[in-house]
C-alpha positions in Angstrom: 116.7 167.7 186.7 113.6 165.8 187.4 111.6 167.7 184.7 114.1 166.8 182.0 113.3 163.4 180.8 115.4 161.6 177.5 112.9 160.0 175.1 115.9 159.9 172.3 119.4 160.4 171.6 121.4 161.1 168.8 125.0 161.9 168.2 126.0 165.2 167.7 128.6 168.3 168.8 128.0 167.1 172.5 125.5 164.9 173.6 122.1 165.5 171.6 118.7 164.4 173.5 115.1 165.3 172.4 113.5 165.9 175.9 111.0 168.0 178.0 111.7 170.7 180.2 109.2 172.3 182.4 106.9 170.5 179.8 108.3 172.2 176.9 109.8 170.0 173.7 113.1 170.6 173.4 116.5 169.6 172.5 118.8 169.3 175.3 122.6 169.2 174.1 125.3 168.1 177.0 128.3 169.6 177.1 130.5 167.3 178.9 133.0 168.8 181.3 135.9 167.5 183.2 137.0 168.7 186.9 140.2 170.6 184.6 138.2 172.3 182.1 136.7 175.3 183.6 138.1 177.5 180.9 135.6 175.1 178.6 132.8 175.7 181.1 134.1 179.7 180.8 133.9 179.5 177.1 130.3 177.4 176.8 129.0 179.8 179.1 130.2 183.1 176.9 129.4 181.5 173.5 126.2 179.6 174.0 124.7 180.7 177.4 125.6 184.5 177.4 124.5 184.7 173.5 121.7 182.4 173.3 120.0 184.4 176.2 120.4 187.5 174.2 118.3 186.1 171.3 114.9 185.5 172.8 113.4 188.0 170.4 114.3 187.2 167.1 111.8 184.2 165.8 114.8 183.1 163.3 116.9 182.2 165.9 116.2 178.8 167.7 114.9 180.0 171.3 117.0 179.0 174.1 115.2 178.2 176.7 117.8 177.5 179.8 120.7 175.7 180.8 121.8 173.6 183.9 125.2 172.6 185.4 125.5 169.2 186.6 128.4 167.0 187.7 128.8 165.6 184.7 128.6 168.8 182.2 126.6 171.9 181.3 122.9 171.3 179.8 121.8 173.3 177.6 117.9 173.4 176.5 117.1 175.0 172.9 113.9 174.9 171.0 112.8 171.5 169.5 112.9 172.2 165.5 110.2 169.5 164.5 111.2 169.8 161.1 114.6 169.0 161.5 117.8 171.3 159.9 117.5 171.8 156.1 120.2 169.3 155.1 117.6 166.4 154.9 115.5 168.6 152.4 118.8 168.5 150.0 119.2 164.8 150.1 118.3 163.0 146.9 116.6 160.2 149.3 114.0 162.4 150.9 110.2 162.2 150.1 109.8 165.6 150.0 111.2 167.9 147.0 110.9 171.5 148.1 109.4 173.8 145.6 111.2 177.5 144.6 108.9 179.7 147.0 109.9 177.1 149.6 113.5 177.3 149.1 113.6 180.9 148.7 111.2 181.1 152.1 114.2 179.1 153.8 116.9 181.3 152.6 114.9 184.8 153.4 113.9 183.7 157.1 117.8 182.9 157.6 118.8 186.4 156.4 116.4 187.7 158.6 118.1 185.7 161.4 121.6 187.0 160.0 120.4 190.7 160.0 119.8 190.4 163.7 122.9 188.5 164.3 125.2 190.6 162.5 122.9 194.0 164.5 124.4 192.6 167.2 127.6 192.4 166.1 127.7 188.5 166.6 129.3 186.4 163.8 127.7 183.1 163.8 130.7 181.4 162.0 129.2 177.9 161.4 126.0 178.8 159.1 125.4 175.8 157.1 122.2 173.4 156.0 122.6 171.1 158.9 122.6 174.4 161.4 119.2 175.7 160.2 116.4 174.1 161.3 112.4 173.8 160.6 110.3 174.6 163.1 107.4 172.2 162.0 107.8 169.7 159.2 107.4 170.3 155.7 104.2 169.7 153.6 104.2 169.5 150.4 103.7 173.1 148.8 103.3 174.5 152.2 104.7 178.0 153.3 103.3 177.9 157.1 106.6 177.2 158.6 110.0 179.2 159.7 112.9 178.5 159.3 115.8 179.0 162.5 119.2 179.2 162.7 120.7 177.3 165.9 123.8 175.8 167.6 125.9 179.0 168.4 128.9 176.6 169.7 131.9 178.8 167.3 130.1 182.0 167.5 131.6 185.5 168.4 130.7 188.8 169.2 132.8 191.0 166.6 135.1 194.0 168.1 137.1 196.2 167.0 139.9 193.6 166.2 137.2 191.6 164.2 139.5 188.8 165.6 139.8 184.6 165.2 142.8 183.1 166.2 142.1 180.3 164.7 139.5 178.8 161.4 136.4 178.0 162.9 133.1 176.3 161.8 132.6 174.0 158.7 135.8 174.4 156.5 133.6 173.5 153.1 131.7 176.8 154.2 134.6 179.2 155.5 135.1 182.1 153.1 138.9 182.8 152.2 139.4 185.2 154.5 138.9 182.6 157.5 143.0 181.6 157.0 143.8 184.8 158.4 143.9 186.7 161.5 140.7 188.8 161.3 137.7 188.9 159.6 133.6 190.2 159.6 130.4 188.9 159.9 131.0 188.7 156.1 132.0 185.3 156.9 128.6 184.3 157.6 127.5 185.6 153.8 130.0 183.6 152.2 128.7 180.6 153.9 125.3 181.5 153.3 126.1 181.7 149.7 127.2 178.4 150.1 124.1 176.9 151.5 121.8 178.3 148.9 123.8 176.6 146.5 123.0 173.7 148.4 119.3 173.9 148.4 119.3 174.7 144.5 121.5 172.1 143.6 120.5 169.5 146.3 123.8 168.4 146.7 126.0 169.1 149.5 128.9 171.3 148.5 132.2 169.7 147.2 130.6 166.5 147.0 131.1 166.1 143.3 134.3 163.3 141.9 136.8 166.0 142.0 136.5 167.4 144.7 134.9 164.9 147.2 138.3 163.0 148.3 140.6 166.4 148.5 141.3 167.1 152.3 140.2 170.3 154.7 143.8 172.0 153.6 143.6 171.4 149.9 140.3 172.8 150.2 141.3 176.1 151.7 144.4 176.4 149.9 142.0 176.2 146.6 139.0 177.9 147.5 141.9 181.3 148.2 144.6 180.5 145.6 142.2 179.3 142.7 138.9 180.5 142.7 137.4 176.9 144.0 133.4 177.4 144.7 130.7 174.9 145.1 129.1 175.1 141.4 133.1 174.9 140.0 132.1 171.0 139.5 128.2 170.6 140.4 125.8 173.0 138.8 122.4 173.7 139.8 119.2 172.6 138.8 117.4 173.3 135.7 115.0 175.1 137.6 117.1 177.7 139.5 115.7 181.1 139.2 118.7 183.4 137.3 118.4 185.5 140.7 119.4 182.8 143.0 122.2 182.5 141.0 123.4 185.7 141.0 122.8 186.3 144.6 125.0 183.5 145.6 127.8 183.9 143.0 128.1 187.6 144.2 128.5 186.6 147.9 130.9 184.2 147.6 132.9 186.7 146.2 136.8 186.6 147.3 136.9 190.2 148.4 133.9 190.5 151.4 133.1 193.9 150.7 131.5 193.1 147.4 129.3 190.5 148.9 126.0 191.6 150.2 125.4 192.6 153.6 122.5 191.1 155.9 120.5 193.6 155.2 120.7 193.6 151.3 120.6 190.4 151.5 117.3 190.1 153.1 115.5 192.9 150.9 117.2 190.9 148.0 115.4 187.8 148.4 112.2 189.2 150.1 111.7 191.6 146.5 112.5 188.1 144.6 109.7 186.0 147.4 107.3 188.3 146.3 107.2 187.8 142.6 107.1 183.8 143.1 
């Protein structure tokens, strides 16, 4: 451990440190675990370790760099995103206001992390603006940076029973089909969908007076039974390409075989980068 060294901490799923490691920045993310939870350990190990270490190739994923088992939990070392994730860019607060190409440039580097994902047949099942990071920080205007999807804590290789026992992720970003048994890597469209939204409206989804004090069950239940979708009470801005729109209306659509695939997605938006 002595080449890991704290400099700060924040909260987080876990415990989240900025730190080096063998004289790399990185984030270093504890997963506590207690002498009675090896089936945790089991289940770190398969969703983070096992599939992080898979990913090395793919510059839109965060790189994973190692992990370590100590007394007190498993450690896990991922690439430090200097830029932070892309929910700061959306906050009305922030000094920097991110242009169309810019925006766009976020969405298309995270399809072209979903199109390897979803290759692999690994749903991610938590996309959302606070899990895709900047590598390097935003300038104003600039397009020299990528943008990474990271934190891999709910994700799962898809089978042939396409199965979750359970909803997982972010329930503001779980597409309908999340209630049930089974379900795609379509999930990871819808919630996509969701996070565009976000960038071009710069509001956080279902953060509007209506909808903002309704809990995680009333959600759901409306999202399935009525149709509820982020821009059913906040609209986007003025400046929304038409495109954007209709890219993210059509995959949050209900039935997930409508929606766009990776793949379509990607070409979508890399045709659409190009005209900008």
């Amino acid at each position: 451990m002595e080449d890991l060294q704290e400099t700060t901490m924040s909260g987080g799923q876990g415990t989240i440190f900025t730190a080096k490691y063998k004289g790399i920045d990185v984030i270093a993310k504890v997963m506590e675990i207690k002498d009675n939870e090896e089936q945790k350990a089991n289940r770190i190990k398969k969703r983070e370790v096992n599939l992080m270490s898979k990913f090395e190739e793919c510059k839109y994923i965060a790189r994973f760099y190692g992990w370590i088992q100590e007394t007190e939990g498993i450690w896990l070392m991922v690439e430090n995103l200097k830029g932070q994730d892309i929910k700061q860019y959306i906050a009305p607060t922030f000094k920097l206001r991110l242009n169309i190409k810019q925006k766009v440039k976020i969405l298309l580097d995270t399809a072209e992390g979903l199109v390897f994902l979803h290759g692999k047949n690994i749903m991610h099942r938590d996309i959302k603006s606070a899990n895709v990071g900047i590598d390097k920080e935003i300038t104003e205007g600039s397009l020299d940076f990528t943008a990474k999807i990271f934190d891999f804590g709910v994700s799962k290789e898809e089978n042939s029973k396409a199965a979750a026992t359970h909803v997982s992720g972010t329930i503001k970003y779980n597409a309908p089909e999340q209630k049930n048994d089974s379900y795609t890597t379509q999930v990871d469209i819808y919630a996509f969908a969701c996070m565009a939204f976000e960038l071009f409206s710069e509001k956080v989804c279902y953060t509007d007076s209506k909808t903002k004090n309704i809990n995680d069950t009333q959600l759901t239940n409306f999202v399935r039974t009525k149709d509820l979708r982020p821009d059913s009470h906040q609209k986007p801005k003025d400046d929304t390409p038409k495109e954007m729109i209709s890219m993210y209306k059509q995959c949050w659509d209900k039935d997930p075989s409508k929606r766009m695939t990776a793949v379509e997605l990607r070409d979508y938006l890399k045709n659409f980068y190009d005209t900008l």
